[in-house]
N, C-alpha and C positions, 0 to 999 in steps of 0.2 A: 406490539411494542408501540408506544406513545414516540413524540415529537422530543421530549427530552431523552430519552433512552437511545432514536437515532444520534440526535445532536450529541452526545455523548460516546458515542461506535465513531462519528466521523471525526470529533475530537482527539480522539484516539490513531484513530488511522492517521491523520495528519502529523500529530505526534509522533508515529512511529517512522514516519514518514521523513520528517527533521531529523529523527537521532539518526536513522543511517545515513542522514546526506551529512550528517558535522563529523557524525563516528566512523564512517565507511568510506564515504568514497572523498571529503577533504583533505584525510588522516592518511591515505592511502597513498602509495605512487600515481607521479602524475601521471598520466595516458600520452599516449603521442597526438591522438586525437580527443577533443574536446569531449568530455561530457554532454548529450543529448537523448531527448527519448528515443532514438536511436539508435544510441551507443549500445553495443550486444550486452555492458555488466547493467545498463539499468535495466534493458529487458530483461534481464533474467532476475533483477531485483522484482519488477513489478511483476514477472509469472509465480515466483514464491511466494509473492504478498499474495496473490490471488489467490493459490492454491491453500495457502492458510487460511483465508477468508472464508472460501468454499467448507470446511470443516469448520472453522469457526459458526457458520451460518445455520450449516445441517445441526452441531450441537444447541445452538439458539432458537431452532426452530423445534428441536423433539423438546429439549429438557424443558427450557424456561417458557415456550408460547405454548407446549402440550398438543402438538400435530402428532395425529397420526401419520407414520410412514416420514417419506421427505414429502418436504412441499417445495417441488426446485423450481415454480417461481422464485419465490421467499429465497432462496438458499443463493438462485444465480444474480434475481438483481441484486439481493443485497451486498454479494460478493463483488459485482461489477461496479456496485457505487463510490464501497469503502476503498475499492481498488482506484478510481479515480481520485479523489478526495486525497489517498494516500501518494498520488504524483504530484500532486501540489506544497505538500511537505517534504516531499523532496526533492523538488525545484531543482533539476540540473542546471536551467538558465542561470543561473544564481550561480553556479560555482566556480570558482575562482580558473581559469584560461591559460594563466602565464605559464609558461615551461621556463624552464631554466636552460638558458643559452649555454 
């Protein structure tokens, strides 16, 4: 994979990264406690992102680069970067705090 085909996977990851932070958790009830990477729904947002990444990577890596086998270098960073990449678009910091009194 070239430099724009990444730029393009992290595009995406971030992407998808926004629509659940406006679609999921803005939309959502508020929390008692604030939104943080801490918070247990985004961890378990960002271990699904992962775990999808992980399959998305192994299919990236046999169909379209043509490896033999897995190659779980290829398969873990690249699930580990777009998973980063992907907490940036969904910027808990960002979200709105207020509870209603």
């Amino acid at each position: 994979m070239g430099f724009l085909n990444y730029l393009l996977l992290g595009a995406l990851a971030y992407a998808a990264g926004w629509a659940v932070r406006i679609y999921v958790l803005e939309k959502g009830p508020r929390p008692e406690q604030g939104y943080s990477l801490q918070h247990p729904k985004v961890v378990q947002i960002l271990g699904l992102f992962l775990g999808l990444m992980l399959v998305v990577s192994a299919l990236l890596g046999r169909f379209v680069l043509d490896h033999q086998g897995f190659d779980w270098a290829f398969i873990i960073v690249n699930s580990v970067v777009a998973t980063f990449v992907f907490s940036f678009g969904l910027s808990p910091d960002h979200i709105r705090h207020d509870l209603p009194d």
